[in-house]
C-alpha positions as CSV (number, residue, x, y, z in Angstrom):
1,X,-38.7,18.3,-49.7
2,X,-37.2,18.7,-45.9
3,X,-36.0,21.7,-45.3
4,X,-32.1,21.5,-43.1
5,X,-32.1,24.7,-40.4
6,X,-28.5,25.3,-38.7
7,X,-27.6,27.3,-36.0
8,X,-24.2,28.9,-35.0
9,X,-23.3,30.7,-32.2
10,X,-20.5,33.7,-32.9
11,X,-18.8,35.7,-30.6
12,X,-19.9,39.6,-30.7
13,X,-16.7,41.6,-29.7
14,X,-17.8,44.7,-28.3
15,X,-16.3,47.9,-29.3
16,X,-14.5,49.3,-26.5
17,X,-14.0,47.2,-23.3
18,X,-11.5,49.7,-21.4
19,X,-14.0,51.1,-19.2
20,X,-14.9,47.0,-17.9
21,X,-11.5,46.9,-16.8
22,X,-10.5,50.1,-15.8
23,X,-12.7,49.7,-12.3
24,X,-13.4,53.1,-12.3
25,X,-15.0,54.5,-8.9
26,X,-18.2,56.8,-9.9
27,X,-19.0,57.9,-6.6
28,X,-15.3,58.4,-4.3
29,X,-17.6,59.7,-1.7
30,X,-19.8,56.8,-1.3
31,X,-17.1,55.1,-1.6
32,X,-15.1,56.4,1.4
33,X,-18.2,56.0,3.6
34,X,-18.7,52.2,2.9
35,X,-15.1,52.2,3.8
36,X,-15.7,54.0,7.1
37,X,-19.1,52.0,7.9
38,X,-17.1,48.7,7.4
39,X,-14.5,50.2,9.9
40,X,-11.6,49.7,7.3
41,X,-10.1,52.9,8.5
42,X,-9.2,51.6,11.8
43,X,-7.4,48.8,10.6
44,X,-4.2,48.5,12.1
45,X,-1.4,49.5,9.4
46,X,-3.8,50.6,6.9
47,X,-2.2,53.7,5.3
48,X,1.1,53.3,2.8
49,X,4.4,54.9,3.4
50,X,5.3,57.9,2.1
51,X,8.7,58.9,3.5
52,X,11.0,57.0,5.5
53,X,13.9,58.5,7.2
54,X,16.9,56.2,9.3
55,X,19.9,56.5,11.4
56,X,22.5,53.7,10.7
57,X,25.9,52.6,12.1
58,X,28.8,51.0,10.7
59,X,31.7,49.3,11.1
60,X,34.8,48.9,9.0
61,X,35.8,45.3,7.8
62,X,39.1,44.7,8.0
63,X,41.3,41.7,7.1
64,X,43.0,40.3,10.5
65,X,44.3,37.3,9.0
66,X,46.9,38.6,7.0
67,X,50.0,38.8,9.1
68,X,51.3,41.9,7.2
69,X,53.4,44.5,9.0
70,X,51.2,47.6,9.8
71,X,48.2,48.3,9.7
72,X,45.7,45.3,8.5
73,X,44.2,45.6,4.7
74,X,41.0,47.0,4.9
75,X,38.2,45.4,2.7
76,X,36.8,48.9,1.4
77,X,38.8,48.6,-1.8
78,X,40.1,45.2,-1.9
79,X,37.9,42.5,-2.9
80,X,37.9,39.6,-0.1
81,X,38.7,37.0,-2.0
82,X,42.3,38.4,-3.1
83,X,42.8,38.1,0.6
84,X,41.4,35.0,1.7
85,X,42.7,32.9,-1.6
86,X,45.8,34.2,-2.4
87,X,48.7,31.7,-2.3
88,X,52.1,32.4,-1.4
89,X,54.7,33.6,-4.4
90,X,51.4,34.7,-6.1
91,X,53.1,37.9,-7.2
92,X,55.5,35.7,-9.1
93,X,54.2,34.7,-12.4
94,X,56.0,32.5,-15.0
95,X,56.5,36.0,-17.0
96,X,57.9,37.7,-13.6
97,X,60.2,34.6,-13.2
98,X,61.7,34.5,-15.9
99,X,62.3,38.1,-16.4
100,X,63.7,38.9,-12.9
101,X,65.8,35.7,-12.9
102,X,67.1,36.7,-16.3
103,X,68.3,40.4,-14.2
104,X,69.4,38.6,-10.9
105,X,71.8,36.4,-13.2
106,X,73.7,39.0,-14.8
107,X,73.2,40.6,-11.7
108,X,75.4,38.1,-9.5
109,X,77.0,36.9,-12.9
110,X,76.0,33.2,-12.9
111,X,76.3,30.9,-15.6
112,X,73.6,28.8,-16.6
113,X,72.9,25.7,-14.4
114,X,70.0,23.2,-13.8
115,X,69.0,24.2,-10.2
116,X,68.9,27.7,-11.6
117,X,66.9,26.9,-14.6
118,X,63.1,26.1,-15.3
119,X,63.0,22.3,-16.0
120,X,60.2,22.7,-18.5
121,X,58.0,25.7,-18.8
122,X,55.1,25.2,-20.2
123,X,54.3,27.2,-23.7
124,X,54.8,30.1,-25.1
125,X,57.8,30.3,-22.6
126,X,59.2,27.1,-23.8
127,X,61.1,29.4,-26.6
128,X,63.1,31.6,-24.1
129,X,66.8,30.2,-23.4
130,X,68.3,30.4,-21.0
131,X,65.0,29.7,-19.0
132,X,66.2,31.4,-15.6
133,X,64.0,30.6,-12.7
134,X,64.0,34.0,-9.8
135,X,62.3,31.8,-7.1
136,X,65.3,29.1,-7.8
137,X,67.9,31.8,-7.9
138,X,66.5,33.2,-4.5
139,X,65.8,30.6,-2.7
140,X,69.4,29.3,-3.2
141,X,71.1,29.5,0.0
142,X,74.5,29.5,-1.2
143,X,73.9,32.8,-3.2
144,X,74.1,36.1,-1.4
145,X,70.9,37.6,-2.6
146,X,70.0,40.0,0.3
147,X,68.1,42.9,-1.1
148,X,67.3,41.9,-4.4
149,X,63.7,40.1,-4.2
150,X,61.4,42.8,-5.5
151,X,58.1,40.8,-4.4
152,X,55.9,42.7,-2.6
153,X,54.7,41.7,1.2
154,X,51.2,38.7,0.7
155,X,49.0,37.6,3.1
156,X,49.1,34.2,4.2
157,X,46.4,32.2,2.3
158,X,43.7,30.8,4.6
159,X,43.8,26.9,2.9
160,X,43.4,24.5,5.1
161,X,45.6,21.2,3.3
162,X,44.1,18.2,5.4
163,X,40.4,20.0,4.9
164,X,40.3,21.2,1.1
165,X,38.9,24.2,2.6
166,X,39.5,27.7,3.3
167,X,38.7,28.4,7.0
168,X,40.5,30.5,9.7
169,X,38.8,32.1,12.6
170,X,39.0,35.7,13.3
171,X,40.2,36.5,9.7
172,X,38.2,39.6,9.8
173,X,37.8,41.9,12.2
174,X,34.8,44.4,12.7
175,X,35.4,47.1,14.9
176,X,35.6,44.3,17.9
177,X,33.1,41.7,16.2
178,X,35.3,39.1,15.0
179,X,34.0,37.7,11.7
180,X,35.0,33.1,11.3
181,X,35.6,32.5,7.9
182,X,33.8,29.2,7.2
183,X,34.6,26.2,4.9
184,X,34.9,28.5,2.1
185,X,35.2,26.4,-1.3
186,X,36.8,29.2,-3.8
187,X,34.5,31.3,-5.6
188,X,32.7,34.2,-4.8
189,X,32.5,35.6,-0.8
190,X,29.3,37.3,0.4
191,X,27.5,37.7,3.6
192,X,27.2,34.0,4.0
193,X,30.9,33.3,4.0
194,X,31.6,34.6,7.6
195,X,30.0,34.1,10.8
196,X,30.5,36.5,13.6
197,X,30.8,36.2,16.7
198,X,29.9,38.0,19.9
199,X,30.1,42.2,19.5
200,X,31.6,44.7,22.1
201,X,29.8,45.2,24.8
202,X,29.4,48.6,23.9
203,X,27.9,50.1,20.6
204,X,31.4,50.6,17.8
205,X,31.3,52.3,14.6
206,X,30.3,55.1,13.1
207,X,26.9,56.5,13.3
208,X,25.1,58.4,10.2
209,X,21.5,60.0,9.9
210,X,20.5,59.2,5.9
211,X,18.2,61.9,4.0
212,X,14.9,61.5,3.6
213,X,13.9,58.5,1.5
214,X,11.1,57.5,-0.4
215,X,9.8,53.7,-0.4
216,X,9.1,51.7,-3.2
217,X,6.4,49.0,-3.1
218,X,8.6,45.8,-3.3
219,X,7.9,43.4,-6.3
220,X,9.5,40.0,-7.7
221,X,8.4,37.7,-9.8
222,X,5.4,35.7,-9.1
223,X,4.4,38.4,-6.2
224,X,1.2,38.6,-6.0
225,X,-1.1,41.2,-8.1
226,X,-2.0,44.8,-6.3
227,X,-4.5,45.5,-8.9
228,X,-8.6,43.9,-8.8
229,X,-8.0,43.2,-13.0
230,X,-4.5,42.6,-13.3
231,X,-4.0,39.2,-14.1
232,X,-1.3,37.3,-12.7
233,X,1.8,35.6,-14.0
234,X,1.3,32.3,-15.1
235,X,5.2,31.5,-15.2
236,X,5.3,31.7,-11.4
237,X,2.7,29.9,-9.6
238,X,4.2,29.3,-6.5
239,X,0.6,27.8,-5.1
240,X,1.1,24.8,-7.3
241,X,5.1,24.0,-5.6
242,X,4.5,20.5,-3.5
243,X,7.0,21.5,-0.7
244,X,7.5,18.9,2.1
245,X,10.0,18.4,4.8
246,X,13.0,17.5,2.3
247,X,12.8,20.9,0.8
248,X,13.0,23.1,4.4
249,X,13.8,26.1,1.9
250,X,11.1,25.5,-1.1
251,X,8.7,25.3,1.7
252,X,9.5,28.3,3.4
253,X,9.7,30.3,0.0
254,X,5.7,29.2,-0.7
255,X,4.8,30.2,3.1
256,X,6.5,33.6,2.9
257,X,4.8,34.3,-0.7
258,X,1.5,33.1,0.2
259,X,1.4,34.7,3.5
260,X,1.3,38.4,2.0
261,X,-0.3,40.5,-0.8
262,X,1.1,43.9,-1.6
263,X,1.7,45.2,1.5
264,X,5.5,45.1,1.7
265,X,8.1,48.0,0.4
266,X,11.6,48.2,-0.3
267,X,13.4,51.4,1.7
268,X,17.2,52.1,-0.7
269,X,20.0,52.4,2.6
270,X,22.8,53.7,1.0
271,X,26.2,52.7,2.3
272,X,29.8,51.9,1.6
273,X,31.0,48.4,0.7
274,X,34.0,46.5,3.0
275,X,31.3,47.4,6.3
276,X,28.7,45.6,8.8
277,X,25.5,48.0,8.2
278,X,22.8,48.3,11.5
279,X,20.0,50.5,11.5
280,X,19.7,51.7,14.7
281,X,16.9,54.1,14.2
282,X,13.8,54.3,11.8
283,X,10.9,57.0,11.4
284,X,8.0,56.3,8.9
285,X,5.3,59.1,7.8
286,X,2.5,57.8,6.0
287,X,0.1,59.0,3.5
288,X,-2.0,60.6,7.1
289,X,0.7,62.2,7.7
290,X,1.6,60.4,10.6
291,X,4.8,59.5,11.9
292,X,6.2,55.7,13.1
293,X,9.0,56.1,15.1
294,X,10.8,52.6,15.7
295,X,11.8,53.4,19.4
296,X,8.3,54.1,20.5
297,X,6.1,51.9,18.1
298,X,5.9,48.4,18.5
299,X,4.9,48.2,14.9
300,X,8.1,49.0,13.5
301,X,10.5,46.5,15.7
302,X,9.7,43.1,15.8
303,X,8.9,40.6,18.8
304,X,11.9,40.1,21.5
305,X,10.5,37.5,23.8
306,X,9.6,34.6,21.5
307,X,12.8,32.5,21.9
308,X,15.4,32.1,24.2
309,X,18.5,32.2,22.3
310,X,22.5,32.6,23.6
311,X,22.4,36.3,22.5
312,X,19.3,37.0,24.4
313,X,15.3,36.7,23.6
314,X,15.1,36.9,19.9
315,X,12.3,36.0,17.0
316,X,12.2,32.6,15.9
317,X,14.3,32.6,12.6
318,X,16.4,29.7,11.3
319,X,19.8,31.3,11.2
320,X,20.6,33.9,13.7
321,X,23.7,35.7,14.8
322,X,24.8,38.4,17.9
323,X,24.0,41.2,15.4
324,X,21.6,42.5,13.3
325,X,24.1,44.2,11.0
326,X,24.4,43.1,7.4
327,X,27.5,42.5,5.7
328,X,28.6,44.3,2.7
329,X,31.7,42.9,1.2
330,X,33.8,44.6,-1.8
331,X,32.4,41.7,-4.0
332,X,33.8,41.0,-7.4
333,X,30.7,40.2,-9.7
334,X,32.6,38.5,-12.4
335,X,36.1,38.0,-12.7
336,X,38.1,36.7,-15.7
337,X,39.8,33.5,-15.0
338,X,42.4,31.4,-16.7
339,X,42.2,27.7,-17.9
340,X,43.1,25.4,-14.8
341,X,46.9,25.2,-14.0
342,X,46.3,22.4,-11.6
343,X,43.1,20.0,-11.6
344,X,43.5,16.9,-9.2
345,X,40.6,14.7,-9.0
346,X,40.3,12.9,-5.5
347,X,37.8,9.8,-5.6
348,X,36.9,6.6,-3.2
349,X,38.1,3.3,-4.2
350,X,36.6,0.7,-2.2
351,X,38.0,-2.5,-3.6
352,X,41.7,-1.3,-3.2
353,X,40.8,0.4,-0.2
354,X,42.3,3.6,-0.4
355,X,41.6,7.3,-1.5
356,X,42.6,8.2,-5.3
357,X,43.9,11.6,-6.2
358,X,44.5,12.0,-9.9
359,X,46.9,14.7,-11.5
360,X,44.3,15.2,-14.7
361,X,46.4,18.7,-15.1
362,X,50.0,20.0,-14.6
363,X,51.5,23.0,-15.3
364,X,48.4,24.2,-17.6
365,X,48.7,21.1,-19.6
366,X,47.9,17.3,-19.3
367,X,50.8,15.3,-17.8
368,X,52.8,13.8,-20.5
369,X,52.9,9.9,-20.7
370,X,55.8,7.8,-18.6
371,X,57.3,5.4,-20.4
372,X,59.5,2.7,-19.1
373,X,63.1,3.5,-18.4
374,X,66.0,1.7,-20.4
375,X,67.1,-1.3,-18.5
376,X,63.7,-2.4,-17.3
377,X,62.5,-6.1,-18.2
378,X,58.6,-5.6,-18.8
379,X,57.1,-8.7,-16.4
380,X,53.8,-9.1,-18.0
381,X,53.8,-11.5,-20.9
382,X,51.5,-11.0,-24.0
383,X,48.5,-13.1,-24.1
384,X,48.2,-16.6,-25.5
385,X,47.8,-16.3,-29.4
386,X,46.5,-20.2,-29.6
387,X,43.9,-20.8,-27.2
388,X,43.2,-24.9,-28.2
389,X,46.7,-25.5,-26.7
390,X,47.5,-25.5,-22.9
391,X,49.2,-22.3,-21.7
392,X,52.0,-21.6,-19.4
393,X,51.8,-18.8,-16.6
394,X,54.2,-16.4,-15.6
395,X,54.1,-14.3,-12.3
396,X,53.5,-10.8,-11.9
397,X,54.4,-9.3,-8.5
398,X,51.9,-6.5,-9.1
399,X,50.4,-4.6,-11.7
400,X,48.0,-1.8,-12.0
401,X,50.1,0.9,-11.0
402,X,49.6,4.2,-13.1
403,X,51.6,7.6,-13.1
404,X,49.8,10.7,-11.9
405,X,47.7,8.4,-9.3
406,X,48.7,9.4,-6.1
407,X,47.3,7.2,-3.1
408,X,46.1,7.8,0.0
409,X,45.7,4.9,3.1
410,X,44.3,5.2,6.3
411,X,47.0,5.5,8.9
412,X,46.0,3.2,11.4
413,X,48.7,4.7,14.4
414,X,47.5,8.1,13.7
415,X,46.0,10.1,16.5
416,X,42.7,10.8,14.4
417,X,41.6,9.0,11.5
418,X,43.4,10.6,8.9
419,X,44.8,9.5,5.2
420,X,48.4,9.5,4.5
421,X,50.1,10.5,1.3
422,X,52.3,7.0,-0.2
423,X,53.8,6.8,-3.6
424,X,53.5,4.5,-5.9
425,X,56.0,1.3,-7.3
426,X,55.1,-0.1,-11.1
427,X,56.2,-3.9,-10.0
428,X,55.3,-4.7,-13.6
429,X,59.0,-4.3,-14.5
430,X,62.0,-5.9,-13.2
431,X,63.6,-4.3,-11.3
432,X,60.2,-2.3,-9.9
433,X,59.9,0.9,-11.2
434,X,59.5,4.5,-9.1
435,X,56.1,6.3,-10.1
436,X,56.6,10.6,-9.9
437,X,56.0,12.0,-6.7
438,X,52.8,14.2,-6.5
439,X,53.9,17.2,-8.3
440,X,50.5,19.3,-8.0
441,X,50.3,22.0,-4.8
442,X,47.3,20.6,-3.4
443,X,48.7,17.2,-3.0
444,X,52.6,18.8,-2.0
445,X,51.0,20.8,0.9
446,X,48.2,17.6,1.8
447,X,50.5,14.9,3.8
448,X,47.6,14.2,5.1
449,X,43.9,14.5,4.8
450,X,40.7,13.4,7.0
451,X,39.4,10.4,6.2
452,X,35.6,12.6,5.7
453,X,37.3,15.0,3.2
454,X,36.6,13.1,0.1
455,X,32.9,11.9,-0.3
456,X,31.8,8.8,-2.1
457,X,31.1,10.4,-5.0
458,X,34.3,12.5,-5.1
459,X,35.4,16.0,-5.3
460,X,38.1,18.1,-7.7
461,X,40.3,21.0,-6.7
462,X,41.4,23.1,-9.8
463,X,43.5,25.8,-9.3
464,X,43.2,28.8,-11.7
465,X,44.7,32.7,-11.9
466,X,42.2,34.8,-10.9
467,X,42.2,38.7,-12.4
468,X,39.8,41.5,-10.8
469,X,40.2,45.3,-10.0
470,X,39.5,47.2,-6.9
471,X,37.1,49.8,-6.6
472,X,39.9,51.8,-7.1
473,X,40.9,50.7,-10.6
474,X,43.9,48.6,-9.7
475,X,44.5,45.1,-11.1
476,X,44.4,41.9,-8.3
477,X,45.9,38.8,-9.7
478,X,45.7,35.9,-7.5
479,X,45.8,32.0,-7.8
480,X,42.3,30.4,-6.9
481,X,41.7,27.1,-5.5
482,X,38.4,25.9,-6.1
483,X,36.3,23.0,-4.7
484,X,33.8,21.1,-6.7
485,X,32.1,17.6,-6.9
486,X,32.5,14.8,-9.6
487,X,30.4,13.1,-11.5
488,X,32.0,9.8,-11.9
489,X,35.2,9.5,-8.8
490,X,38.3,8.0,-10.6
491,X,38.8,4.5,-9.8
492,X,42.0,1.8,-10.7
493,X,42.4,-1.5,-9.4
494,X,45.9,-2.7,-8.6
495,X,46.4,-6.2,-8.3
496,X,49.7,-8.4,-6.7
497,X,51.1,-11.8,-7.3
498,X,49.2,-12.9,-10.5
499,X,49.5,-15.3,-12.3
500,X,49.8,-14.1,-16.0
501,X,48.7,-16.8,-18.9
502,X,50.9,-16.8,-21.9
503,X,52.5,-19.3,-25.0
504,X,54.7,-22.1,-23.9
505,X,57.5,-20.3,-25.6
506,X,57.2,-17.0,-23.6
507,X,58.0,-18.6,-20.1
C-alpha cells in the first residue's frame, strides 16, 4: 500500500531575542577608532547640545486702537480679542438694562412709557413689568440724566461694516513697531493676526539674560526614528503624501520632514505673554565642552545675503516681516460662548441680481412670522380647482417678497462698486405692503457693502456673548462677531406683473 509523507514548516521562537535588538557595542574602543578612521569626528556639527544659554529682548504690546483716556490697555492681562471685538454698549446686558433703568426711573420719577420701555425682550425677561430700558432712558435727550450712566469707558470696536471684517492699522503698538491688524474674522487672535511694520531705528525694549537651559531633542509625530531598531510609526508616513503645486503648504511639510533625521532640539525661552520676544544673543556648549557663541559662529545665525528683501538681505522664506521677534499674545484657549443673538446669512442671487442677507436670528430667537395687516386685499388668487375648463387670469404687480430678506443692489452712481442696503415692498396685497427694516446690527451699521464682500457661495456673521478671564482672574464679557462660510447661499426669486391663473368666478 502507498505510503503519504507530509512536511510542515513551523516557526521556532527563540527564547530571548533582547540582546538582537538591543545593538549592544562589545568593543566601545574599536568602536571609537572606526569612527576616527572614517573621519566622523571632524564632521561639521557632530556633537549634541548640552547647555544653552540666551539673552532676549522684549517689547510690551499695547492696545493703540482704543481711544480711551490715559494710558493705552496693555495686552499683558487682557486677552486681545476683548479689545479688538468688543462692540459699543457691551457693558450693558439685558440684565444691566433692565435693572439700572428700573433705578434711573424712580430715580427721575417717570411713569411708564413706550420709548422708555423694552418692546419685547426676549425670555426669561419677558416676565418683568414694567420692562424699563437704561440705554432708552439715557439716550433720551429730553431727560436730564447727566451723571447717572454708570457704564464704564470701552474701546471702540475695530469692525469694519462695508468689509465684514475686523481690520484697523496701528491698533497695537510695540515699543515703536506698529502692529496692522488684518482681516480678522472673530475667533481666536495669535501671532498671525497682526503684521508689523517697520521697527525703530534703534534697538527698544527691555533686555534679559535667561539661566542656563538644557535642550531637549525635538520630536512630533511622524519624525523620524533616532534609534538603528526602533521602528517607525506607521500612522504618519509623510513619504507616501503626493504634494504638488496646489498644496504649497503639504509640500513644504514633506520637504522639511524628509530633509532631516534627529538632529534638531527644542531650547524652553521663557517669557511673559502680551510681548514681541527677540533673541538677541545665543551661546551653545556641547557634549566637548565647547562653546557656540551666535555673534562669532556662523553656525548658529543663518545666511544674510541670499535675498534682497525691503528690510535688507534676508534668507529666502515665504513670509517675512522687519523683525525677528515673535508674538506672544494673552490668548484665551477656550472661551464659553452663548447661543447666537444675531445670525444673518448673506448669499448671491444671480437671477434677481442682487445680494441676499437673511435675518435667520433676532434677539436670540428666530424672527416671528408677519402676517398681513387688517385692511389689506391679498392679490394672488387661489389656483384653478377645474383644470378641463378655461381659466381666467388675474394680475399680480409682484410677488416673492419675504420678511427678514434684506436686499442689497449694486449702486451704479457710486464712486466704487459698492452694494446698497433697499427695503423691501410685498406688492402681493393691495395697497402694497412695508417689509421690517433690517433690525440685526450687522445689517443697521452695513449701508453699504463691497460688491467682493459676499462670495458666490456665501458667508454668515453670527454674533454671540463671549465670557473669558484675564490672567488676573477677572471676568471679560464681550459681544463676538464672527465670520464664516455657507454651505448652501440663500436664494428667493421675486417676480413682477404676473399674470395669475385662477376660476372664472375669482376674477
Amino acid at each position: 500500500m502507498p505510503i503519504l509523507h507530509a512536511h510542515q514548516l513551523e516557526p521556532l521562537p527563540a527564547p530571548d531575542i533582547d540582546d538582537a535588538v538591543r545593538a549592544v557595542v562589545h568593543d566601545p574602543l574599536w568602536f571609537l577608532a572606526r569612527q576616527w578612521q572614517m573621519g566622523e569626528f571632524q564632521g561639521e556639527n557632530a556633537s549634541t547640545p548640552v547647555e544653552v544659554r540666551a539673552t532676549i529682548r522684549t517689547r510690551r504690546i499695547s492696545y493703540t486702537a482704543a481711544a480711551l483716556p490715559g494710558a493705552p490697555p496693555s495686552l499683558e492681562a487682557l486677552p486681545p480679542e476683548v479689545l479688538v471685538e468688543s462692540e459699543n454698549n457691551d457693558w450693558w446686558t439685558i440684565g444691566r438694562r433692565l435693572k439700572v433703568g428700573a433705578e434711573l426711573a424712580v430715580q427721575l420719577g417717570l411713569a411708564p412709557q413706550e420709548r422708555w420701555l423694552f418692546a419685547d425682550p426676549p425670555p426669561p425677561y419677558d416676565l418683568v413689568s414694567p420692562a424699563w430700558d437704561a440705554l432708552a432712558i439715557l439716550a433720551d435727550g429730553d431727560l436730564d440724566t447727566s451723571g447717572l450712566d454708570p457704564s464704564p469707558a470701552e474701546p471702540a470696536h475695530c469692525w469694519v461694516d462695508d468689509e465684514l471684517v475686523y481690520e484697523h492699522a496701528d491698533a497695537f503698538d510695540a515699543e515703536g513697531t506698529a502692529l496692522h491688524l488684518r482681516r480678522h474674522r472673530g475667533g481666536r487672535m495669535d501671532w498671525y493676526s497682526v503684521d508689523a511694520g517697520a521697527g525703530p531705528a534703534e534697538p527698544a525694549g527691555e533686555s534679559l539674560e535667561l539661566e542656563p537651559l538644557i535642550p531637549a531633542r525635538l520630536d512630533f509625530p511622524g519624525r523620524p526614528r533616532a534609534g538603528t531598531w526602533e521602528i517607525e510609526d506607521a500612522q504618519h508616513d509623510y513619504g507616501s503624501v503626493g504634494a504638488d503645486a496646489k498644496h504649497t503648504s503639504t509640500a513644504i511639510l514633506v520637504n522639511l520632514v524628509q530633509g532631516h533625521r534627529d538632529e534638531w532640539f527644542a531650547v524652553p525661552i521663557g517669557a511673559e505673554t502680551g510681548v514681541i520676544v527677540e533673541i538677541t544673543e545665543f551661546w551653545v556648549r556641547d557634549a566637548f565642552d565647547q562653546e557656540w557663541d551666535s555673534t562669532t559662529s556662523d553656525g548658529l545665525n543663518p545666511p544674510t545675503d541670499l535675498v534682497a528683501t525691503p528690510f535688507g538681505p534676508r534668507p529666502w522664506a515665504l513670509f517675512d516681516s522687519g523683525t525677528s521677534g515673535l508674538t506672544l499674545w494673552n490668548a484665551v484657549d477656550r472661551t464659553l460662548e452663548s447661543e447666537p443673538i444675531e445670525q444673518v446669512q448673506f448669499g448671491v442671487d444671480d437671477q434677481s441680481n442682487l445680494v441676499w442677507a437673511v435675518e435667520r436670528r433676532l434677539d436670540s430667537r428666530s424672527p416671528r412670522p408677519i402676517g398681513p395687516e387688517p385692511g389689506l386685499y391679498p392679490l394672488i388668487p387661489p389656483p384653478p380647482g377645474d383644470q378641463t375648463v378655461s381659466s381666467d387670469y388675474r394680475y399680480v404687480p409682484g410677488m416673492g417678497a419675504e420678511a427678514y430678506w434684506i436686499p442689497y443692489a449694486l449702486d451704479a452712481e457710486a464712486a466704487r462698486r459698492e452694494l446698497a442696503r433697499h427695503r423691501l415692498r410685498d406688492l402681493s396685497f393691495y395697497p402694497a405692503l412695508d417689509l421690517p427694516e433690517a433690525a440685526a446690527a450687522v445689517l443697521r451699521d452695513a449701508e453699504r457693502i463691497r460688491e467682493g464682500v459676499v462670495p458666490i457661495g456665501g458667508v454668515q456673521v453670527e454674533r454671540r456673548w463671549q465670557l473669558a478671564r484675564a490672567s488676573t482672574g477677572a471676568p471679560q464679557l464681550w459681544i463676538e462677531r464672527r465670520r464664516g462660510p455657507l454651505m448652501s447661499p440663500p436664494a428667493r426669486t421675486l417676480r413682477f406683473d404676473v399674470a395669475m391663473a385662477t376660476d372664472p368666478e375669482e376674477v
